[in-house]
LUMVO-221458 format. One record per residue: residue number from 1; residue in one letter; z, x, y of N, C-alpha, C, CB in turn. Coordinates in steps of 0.1 Angstrom, whole numbers, plus 5000, padded with zeros to 4 digits. Glycine has a CB too. Example, Ala and Ser with C-alpha at 12.3 -4.5 7.8 and 13.67 -1.06 7.14 Angstrom:
2
- 1,a,5078,5132,4943,5078,5123,4955,5078,5132,4967,5090,5113,4955;
- 2,s,5071,5128,4978,5071,5137,4989,5079,5129,5000,5057,5141,4994;
# end
This chain:
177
- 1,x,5000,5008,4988,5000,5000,5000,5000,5009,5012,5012,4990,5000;
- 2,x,4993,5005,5022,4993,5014,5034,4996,5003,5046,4978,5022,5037;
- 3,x,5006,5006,5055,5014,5001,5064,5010,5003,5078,5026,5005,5062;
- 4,x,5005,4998,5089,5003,5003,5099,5014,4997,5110,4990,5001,5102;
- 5,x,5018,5005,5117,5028,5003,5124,5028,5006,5143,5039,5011,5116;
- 6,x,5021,4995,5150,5017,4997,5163,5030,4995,5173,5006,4988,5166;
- 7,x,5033,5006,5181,5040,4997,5194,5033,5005,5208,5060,4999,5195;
- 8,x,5043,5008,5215,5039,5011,5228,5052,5020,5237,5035,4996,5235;
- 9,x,5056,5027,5241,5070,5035,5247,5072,5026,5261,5067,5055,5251;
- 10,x,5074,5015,5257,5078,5009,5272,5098,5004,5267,5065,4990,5278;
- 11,x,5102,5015,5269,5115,5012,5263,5118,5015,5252,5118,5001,5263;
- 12,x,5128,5021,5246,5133,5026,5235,5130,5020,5223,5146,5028,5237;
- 13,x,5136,5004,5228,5141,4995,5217,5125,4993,5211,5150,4980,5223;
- 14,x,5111,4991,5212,5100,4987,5206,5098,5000,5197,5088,4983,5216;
- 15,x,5101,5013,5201,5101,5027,5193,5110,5028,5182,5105,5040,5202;
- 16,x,5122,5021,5186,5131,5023,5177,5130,5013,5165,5143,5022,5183;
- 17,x,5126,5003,5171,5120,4993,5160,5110,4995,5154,5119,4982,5162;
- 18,x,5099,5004,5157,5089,5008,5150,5094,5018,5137,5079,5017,5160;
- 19,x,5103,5026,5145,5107,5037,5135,5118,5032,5124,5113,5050,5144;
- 20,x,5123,5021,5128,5133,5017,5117,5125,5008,5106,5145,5007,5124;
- 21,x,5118,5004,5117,5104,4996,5101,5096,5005,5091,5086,4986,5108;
- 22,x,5093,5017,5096,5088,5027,5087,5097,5029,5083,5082,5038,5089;
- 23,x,5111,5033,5082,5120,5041,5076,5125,5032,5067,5130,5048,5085;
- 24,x,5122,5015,5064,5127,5007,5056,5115,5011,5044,5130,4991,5062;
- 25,x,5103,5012,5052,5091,5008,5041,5092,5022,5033,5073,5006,5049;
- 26,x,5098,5032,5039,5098,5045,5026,5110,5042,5019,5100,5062,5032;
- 27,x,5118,5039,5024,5133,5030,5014,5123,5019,4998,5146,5012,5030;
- 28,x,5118,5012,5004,5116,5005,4993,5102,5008,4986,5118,4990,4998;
- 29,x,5093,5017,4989,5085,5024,4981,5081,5041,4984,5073,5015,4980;
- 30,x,5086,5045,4981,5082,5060,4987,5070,5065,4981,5093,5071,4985;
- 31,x,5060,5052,4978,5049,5056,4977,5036,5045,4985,5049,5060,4963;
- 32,x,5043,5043,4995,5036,5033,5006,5034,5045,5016,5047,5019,5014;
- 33,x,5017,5046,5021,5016,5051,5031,5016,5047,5043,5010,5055,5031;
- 34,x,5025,5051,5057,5028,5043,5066,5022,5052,5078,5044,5040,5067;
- 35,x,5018,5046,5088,5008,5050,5097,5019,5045,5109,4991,5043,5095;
- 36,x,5022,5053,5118,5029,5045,5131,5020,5054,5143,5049,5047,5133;
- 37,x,5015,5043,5152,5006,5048,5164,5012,5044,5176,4992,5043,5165;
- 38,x,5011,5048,5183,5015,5041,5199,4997,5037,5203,5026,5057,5215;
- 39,x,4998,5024,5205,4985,5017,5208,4983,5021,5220,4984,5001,5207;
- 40,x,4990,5021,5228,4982,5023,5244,4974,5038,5245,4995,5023,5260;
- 41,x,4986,5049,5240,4978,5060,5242,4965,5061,5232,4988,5071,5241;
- 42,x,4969,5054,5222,4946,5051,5214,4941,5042,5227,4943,5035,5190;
- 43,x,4944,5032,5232,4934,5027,5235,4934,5030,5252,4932,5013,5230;
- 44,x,4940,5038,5256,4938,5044,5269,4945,5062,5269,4946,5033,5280;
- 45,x,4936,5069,5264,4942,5084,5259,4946,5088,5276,4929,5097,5250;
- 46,x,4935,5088,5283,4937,5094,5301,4948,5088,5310,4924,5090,5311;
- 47,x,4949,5079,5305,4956,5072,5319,4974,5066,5311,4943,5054,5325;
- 48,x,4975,5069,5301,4992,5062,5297,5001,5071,5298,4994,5056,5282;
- 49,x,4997,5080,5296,5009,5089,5307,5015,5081,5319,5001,5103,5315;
- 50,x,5004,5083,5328,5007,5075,5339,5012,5057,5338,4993,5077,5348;
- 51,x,5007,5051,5330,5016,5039,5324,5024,5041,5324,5017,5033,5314;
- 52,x,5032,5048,5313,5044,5050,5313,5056,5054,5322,5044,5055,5307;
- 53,x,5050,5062,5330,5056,5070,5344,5055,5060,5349,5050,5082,5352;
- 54,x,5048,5051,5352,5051,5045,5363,5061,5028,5357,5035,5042,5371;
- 55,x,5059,5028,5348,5068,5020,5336,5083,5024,5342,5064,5025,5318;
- 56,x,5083,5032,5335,5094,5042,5337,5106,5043,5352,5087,5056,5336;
- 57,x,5096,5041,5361,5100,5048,5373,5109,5029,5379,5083,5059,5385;
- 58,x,5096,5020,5375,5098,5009,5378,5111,4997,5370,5085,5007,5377;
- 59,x,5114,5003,5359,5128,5000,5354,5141,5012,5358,5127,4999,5338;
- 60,x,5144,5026,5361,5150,5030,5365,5155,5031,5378,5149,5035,5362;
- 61,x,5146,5024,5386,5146,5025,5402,5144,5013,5412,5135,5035,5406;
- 62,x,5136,5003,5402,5136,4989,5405,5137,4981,5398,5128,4986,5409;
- 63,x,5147,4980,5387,5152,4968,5379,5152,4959,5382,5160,4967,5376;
- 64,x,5156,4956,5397,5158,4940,5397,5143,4941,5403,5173,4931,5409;
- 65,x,5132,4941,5408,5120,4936,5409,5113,4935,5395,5113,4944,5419;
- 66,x,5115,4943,5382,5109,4944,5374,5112,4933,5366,5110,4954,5370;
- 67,x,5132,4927,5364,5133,4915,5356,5122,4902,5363,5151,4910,5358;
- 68,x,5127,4904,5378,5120,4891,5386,5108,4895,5381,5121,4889,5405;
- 69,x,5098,4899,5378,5085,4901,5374,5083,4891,5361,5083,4916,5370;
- 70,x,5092,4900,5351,5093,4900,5335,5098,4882,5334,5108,4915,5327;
- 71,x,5108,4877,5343,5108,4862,5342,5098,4856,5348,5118,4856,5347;
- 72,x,5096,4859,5357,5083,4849,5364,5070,4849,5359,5079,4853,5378;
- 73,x,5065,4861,5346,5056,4860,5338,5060,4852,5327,5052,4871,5334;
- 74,x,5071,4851,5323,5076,4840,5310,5075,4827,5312,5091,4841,5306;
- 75,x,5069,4825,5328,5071,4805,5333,5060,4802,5336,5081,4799,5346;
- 76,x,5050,4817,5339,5038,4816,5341,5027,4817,5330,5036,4824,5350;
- 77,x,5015,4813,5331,5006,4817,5317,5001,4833,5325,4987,4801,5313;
- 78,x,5006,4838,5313,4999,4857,5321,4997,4859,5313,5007,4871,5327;
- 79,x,4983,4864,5307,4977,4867,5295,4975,4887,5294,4960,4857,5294;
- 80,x,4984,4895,5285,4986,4906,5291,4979,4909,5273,5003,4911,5299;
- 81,x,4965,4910,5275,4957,4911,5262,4944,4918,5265,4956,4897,5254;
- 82,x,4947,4933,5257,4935,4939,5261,4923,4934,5252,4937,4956,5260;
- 83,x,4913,4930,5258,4902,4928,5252,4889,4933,5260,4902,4915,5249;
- 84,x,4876,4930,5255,4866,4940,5256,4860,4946,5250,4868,4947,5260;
- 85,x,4849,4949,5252,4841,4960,5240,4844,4971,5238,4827,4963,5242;
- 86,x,4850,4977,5250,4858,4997,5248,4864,4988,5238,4872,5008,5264;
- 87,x,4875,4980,5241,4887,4980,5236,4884,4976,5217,4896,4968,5245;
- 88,x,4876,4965,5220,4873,4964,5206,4866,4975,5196,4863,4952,5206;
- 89,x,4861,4985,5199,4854,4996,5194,4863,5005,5191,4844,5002,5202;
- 90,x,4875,5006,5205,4883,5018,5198,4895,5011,5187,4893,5027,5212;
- 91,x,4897,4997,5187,4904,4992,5178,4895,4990,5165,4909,4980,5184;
- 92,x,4885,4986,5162,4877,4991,5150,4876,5003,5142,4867,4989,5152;
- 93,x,4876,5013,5154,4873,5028,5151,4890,5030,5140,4871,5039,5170;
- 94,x,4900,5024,5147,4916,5030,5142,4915,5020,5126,4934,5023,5157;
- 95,x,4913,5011,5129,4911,5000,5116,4902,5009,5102,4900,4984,5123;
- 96,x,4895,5010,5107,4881,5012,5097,4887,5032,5093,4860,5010,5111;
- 97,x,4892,5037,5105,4903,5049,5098,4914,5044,5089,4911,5058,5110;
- 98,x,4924,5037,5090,4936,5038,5087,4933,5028,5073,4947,5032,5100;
- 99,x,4928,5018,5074,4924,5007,5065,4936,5001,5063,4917,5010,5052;
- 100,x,4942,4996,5070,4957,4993,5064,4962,4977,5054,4967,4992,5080;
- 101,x,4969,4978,5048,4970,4965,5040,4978,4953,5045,4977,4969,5028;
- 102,x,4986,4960,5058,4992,4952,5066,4996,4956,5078,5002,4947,5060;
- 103,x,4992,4950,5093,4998,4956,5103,5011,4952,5112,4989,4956,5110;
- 104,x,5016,4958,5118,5032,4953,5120,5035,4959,5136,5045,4963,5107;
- 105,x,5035,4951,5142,5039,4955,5155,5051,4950,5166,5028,4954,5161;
- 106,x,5055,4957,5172,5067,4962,5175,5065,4959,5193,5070,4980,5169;
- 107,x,5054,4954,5196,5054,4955,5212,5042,4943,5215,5049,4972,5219;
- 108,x,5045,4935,5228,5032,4924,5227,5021,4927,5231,5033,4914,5233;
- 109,x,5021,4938,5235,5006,4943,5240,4997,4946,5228,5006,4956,5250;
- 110,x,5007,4951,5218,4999,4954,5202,4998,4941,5197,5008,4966,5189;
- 111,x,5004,4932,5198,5003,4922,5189,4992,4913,5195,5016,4916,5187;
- 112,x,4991,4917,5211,4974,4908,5217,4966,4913,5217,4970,4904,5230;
- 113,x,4969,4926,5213,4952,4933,5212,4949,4930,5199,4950,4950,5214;
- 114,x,4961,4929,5185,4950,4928,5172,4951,4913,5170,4954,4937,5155;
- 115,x,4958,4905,5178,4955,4887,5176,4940,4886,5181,4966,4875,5187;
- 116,x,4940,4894,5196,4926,4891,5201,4915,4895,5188,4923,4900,5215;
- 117,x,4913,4908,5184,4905,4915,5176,4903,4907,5166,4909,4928,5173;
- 118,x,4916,4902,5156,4917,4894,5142,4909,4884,5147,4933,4889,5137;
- 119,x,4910,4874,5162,4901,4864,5161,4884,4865,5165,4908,4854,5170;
- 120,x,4882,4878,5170,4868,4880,5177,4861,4881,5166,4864,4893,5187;
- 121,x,4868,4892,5151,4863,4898,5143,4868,4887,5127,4869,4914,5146;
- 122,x,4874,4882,5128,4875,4875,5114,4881,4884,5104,4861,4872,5108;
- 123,x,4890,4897,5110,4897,4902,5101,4908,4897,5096,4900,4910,5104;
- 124,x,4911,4901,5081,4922,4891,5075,4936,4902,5074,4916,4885,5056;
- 125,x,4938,4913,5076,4944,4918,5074,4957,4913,5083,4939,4928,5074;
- 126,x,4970,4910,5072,4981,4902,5078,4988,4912,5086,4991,4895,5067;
- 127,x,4992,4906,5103,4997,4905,5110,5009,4900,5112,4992,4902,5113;
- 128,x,5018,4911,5111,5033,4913,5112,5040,4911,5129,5035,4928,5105;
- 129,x,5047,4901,5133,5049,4906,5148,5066,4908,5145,5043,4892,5163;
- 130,x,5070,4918,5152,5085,4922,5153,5089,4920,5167,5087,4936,5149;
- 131,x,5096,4912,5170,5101,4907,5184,5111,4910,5187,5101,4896,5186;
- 132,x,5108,4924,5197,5124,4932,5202,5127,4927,5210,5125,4946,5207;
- 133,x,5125,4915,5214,5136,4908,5229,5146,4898,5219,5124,4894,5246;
- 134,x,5158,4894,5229,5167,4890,5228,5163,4873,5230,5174,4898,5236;
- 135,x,5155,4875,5242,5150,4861,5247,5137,4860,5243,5150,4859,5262;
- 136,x,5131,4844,5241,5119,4848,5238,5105,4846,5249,5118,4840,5226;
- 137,x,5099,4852,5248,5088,4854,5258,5078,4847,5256,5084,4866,5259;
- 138,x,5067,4843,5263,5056,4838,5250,5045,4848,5252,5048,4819,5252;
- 139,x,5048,4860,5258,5039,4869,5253,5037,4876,5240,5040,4877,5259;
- 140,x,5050,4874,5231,5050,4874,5217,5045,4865,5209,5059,4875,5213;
- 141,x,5044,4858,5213,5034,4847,5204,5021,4847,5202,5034,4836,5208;
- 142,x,5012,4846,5191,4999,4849,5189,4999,4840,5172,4997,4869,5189;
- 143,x,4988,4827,5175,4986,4818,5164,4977,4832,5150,4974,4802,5171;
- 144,x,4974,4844,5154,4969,4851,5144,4978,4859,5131,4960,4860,5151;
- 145,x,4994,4858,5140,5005,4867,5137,5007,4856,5123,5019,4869,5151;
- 146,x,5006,4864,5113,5010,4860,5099,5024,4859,5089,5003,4868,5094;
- 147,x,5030,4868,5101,5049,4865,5097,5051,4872,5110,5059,4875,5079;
- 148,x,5068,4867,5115,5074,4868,5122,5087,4871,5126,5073,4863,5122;
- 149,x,5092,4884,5125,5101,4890,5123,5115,4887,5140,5093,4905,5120;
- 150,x,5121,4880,5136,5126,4871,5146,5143,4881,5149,5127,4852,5139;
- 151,x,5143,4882,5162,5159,4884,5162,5170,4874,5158,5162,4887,5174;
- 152,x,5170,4863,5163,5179,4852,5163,5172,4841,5156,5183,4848,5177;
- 153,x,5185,4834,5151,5180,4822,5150,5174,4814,5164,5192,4816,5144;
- 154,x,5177,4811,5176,5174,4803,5184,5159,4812,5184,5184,4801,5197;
- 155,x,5153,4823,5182,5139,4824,5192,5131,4816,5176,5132,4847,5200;
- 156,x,5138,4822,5161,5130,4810,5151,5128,4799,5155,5134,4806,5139;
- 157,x,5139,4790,5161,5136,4776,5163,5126,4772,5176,5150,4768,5164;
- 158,x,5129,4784,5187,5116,4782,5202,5105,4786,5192,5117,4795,5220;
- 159,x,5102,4792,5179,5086,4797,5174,5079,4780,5164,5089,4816,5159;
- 160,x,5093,4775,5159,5089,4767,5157,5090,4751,5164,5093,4770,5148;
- 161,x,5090,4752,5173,5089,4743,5183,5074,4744,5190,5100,4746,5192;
- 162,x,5074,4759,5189,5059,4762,5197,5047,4766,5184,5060,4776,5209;
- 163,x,5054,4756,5170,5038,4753,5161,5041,4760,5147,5020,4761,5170;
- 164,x,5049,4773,5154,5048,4782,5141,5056,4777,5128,5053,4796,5144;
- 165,x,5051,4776,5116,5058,4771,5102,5070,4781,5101,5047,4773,5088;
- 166,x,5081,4773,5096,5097,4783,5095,5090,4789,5085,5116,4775,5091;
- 167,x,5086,4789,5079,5084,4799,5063,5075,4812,5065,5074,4789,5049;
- 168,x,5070,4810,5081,5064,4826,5083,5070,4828,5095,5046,4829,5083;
- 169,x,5084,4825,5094,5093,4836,5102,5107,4839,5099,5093,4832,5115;
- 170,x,5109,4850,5093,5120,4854,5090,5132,4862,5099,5115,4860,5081;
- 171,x,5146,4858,5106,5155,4861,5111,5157,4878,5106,5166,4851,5106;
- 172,x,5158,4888,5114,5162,4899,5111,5170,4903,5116,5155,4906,5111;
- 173,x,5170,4901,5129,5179,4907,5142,5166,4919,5147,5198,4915,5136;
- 174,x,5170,4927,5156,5163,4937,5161,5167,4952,5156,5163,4935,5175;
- 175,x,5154,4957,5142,5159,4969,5137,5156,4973,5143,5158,4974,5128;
- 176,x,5168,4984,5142,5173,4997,5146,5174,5006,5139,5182,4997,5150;
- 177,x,5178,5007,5130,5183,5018,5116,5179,5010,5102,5202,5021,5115;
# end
């Protein structure tokens, strides 16, 4: 089995939860190959440095403008989903390398870029979303996401309120270790 495991360094907790999902998948086969990428720097190699820096600079130095942001996109429809033909090419290119049996992602920008892709392209490959907020967003949501790795009980019941079947979303809490 080969595992692909996408997030993004906007904050510890999506890294740490990347890295605690690989570190379970070598626990329970140590002969699963696991693949963990940071999607932005594949699909923007020049410029995510500077994402991040400026990510970075804008939660250590302007927190309160960044929550007011981060809520006022949760009430609004903000569609934060790279799509495109770069985008779709360099996401084919990682696919058609890695070939993975299942992808699992740890951040919502990964999980809209392969919902978008899964629906442009008709790929079947199941779609794992891992939802490192506490609250739920609906940037995490994506009708292509094939299981649902939920912190709380309350964001299962907002997923199933907003369509998703309880049987493809399972309570984890937010791994860490």
């Amino acid at each position: 089995m080969k595992v692909l495991v996408l997030s993004g360094r906007f904050g510890m907790g999506h890294e740490m939860a990347a890295n605690a999902i690989c570190e379970q998948f070598r626990k329970l086969d140590k002969d699963t190959e696991i693949v963990k990428k940071d999607l932005l720097e594949e699909l923007y190699p020049h410029i995510s440095k500077l994402i991040f820096g400026g990510f970075r600079l804008m939660v250590e130095h302007c927190h309160g403008i960044y929550n007011f942001i981060y809520k006022m996109s949760g009430k609004m429809k903000v569609e934060m989903q790279p799509r495109g033909a770069a985008i779709y090419k360099k996401l084919k290119k990682i696919l058609e390398k890695e070939q993975p049996d299942v992808i699992v992602c740890t951040h919502p920008m990964c999980v809209k870029a392969i919902a978008s892709y899964k629906e442009k392209t008709g790929l079947s490959t199941p779609l794992v979303t891992c939802i490192t907020d506490i609250s739920m967003h609906p940037e995490w949501k994506a009708d292509q996401t094939d299981l649902y790795l939920a912190p709380t009980r309350e964001i299962k019941e907002h997923l199933i309120c907003e369509g998703t079947k309880a049987e493809n979303i399972l309570v984890t809490g937010i791994p860490v270790r």
